[in-house]
C-alpha positions in Angstrom: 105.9 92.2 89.4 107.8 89.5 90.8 109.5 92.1 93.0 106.5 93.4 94.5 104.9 90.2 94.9 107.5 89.6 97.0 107.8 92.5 99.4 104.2 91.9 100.3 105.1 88.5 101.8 107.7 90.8 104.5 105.7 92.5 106.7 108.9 95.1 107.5 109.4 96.0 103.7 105.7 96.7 103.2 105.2 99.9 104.2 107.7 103.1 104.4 109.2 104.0 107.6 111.9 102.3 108.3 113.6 104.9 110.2 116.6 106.7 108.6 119.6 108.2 109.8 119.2 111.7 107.8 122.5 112.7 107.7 121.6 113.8 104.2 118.3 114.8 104.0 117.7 116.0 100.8 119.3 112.6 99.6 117.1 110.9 102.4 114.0 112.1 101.3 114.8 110.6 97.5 114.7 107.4 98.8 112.0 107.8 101.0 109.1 107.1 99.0 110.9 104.2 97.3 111.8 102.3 100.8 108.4 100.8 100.9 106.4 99.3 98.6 103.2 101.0 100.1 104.6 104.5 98.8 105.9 103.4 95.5 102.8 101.5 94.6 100.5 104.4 95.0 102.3 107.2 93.4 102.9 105.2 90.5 99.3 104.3 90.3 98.5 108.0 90.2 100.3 108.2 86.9 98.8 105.1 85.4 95.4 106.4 86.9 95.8 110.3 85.0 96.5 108.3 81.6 93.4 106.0 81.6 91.5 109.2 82.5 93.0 111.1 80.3 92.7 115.6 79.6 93.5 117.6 82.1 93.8 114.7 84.6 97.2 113.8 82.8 98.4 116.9 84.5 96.1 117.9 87.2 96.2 114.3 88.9 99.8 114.2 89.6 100.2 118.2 90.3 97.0 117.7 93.5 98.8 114.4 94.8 102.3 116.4 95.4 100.8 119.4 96.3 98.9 117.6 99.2 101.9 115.9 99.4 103.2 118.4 101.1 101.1 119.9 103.1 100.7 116.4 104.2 104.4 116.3 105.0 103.9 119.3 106.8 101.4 118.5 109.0 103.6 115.5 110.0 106.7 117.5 110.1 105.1 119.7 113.1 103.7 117.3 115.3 100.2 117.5 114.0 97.9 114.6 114.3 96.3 113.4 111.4 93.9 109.9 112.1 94.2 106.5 110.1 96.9 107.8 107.8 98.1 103.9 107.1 94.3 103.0 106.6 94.6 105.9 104.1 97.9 105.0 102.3 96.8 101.0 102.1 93.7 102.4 100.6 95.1 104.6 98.3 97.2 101.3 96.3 93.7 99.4 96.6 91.4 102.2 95.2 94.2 103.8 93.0 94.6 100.6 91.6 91.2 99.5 90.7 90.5 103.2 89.5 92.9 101.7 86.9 91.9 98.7 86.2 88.3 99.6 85.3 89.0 102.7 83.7 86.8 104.9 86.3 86.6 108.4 85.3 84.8 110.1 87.3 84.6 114.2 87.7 88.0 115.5 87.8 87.2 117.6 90.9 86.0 114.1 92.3 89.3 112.6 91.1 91.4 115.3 92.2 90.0 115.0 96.1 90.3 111.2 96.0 94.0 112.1 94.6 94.4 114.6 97.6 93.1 112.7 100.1 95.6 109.8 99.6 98.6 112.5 98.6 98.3 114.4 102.2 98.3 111.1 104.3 101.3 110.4 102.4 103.0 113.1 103.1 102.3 113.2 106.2 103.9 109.9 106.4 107.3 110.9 105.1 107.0 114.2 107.7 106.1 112.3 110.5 109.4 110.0 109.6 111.6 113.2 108.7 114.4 114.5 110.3 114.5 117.1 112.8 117.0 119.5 111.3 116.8 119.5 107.5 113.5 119.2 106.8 112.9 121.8 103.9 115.8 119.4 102.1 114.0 116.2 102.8 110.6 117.5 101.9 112.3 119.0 98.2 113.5 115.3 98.1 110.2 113.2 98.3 108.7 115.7 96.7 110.9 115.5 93.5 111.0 111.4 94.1 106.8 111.4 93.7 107.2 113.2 91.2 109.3 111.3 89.3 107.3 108.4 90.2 104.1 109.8 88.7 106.2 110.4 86.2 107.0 106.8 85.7 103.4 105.7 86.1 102.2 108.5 83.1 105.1 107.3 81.2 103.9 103.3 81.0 100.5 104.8 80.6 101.4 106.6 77.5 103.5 103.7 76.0 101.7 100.6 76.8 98.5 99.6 75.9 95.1 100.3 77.5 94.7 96.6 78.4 98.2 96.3 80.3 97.6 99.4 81.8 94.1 98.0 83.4 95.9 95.2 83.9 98.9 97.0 85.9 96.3 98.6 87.6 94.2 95.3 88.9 98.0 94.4 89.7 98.2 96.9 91.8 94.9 96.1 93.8 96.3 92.9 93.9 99.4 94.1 95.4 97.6 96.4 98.5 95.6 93.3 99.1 98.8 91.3 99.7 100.1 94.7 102.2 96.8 94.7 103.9 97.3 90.8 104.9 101.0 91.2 105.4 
């Protein structure tokens, strides 16, 4: 928590793009969505989100984030415009986050648009950023590196308890209000 706290105070390590040199881009599009905490918040939060909602959401959260993903990416590899995409992605920690924390469960077609919504301006994110020769590499890279931090996020949800969840979740709202100011 301590890290976190602290890349919110540096404006330049809040959010994800950096610029790389993708002269690996399978390997570059790994790290991607962990060079920012903006990224690695969110598709953590996803995870914690599907636990505290709980049935098919465990799965179907997660699977509707990637898959926007990366159409998202997509759309940014190609040069397609796609408006307020870092409103979006600082929304998606804030909202993700106090989904979590208060236990919301709404409809899981309603949670699987919200879910969508925030997974294609992420991906579009990482396109827009991605490299102009490689792409198909970089996109199987922060595809597989969401993944694995949804993963991450269902894992704590599974082992911890529903009050640290909530409370990793409020900590996360917490944390996209520090971005937002940062």
């Amino acid at each position: 928590m301590k890290r976190i706290l602290a890349l919110s105070l540096f404006p330049t390590a809040a959010f994800a793009h950096p610029g790389g040199h993708f002269d690996q881009p399978f390997l570059d599009g790994i790290l991607h969505p962990f060079s920012g905490a903006d990224h690695l918040l969110a598709m953590v939060a996803v995870g914690l989100w599907a636990t505290v909602s709980g049935g098919r959401a465990v799965w179907a959260m997660p699977l509707s984030f990637v898959l926007a993903l990366l159409t998202g990416g997509m759309m940014g590899a190609s040069g397609l415009a796609l408006p307020l995409v870092e409103p979006m992605i600082l929304a998606s920690i804030l909202l993700l986050g106090t989904a979590t924390a208060l236990a919301l469960c709404p409809a899981l077609p309603v949670s699987l648009l919200g879910v969508a919504a925030f997974g294609l301006a992420h991906g579009f994110a990482h396109g827009a950023e991605g490299p102009a020769q490689g792409m198909a590499l970089y996109a199987l890279g922060f595809v597989a590196a969401s993944a694995c931090l949804h993963g991450l996020g269902l894992g704590l949800g599974l082992a911890l308890t529903s009050r640290v969840i909530r409370f990793l979740g409020g900590a996360t709202a917490v944390a996209g209000l520090a971005l937002a100011f940062a």
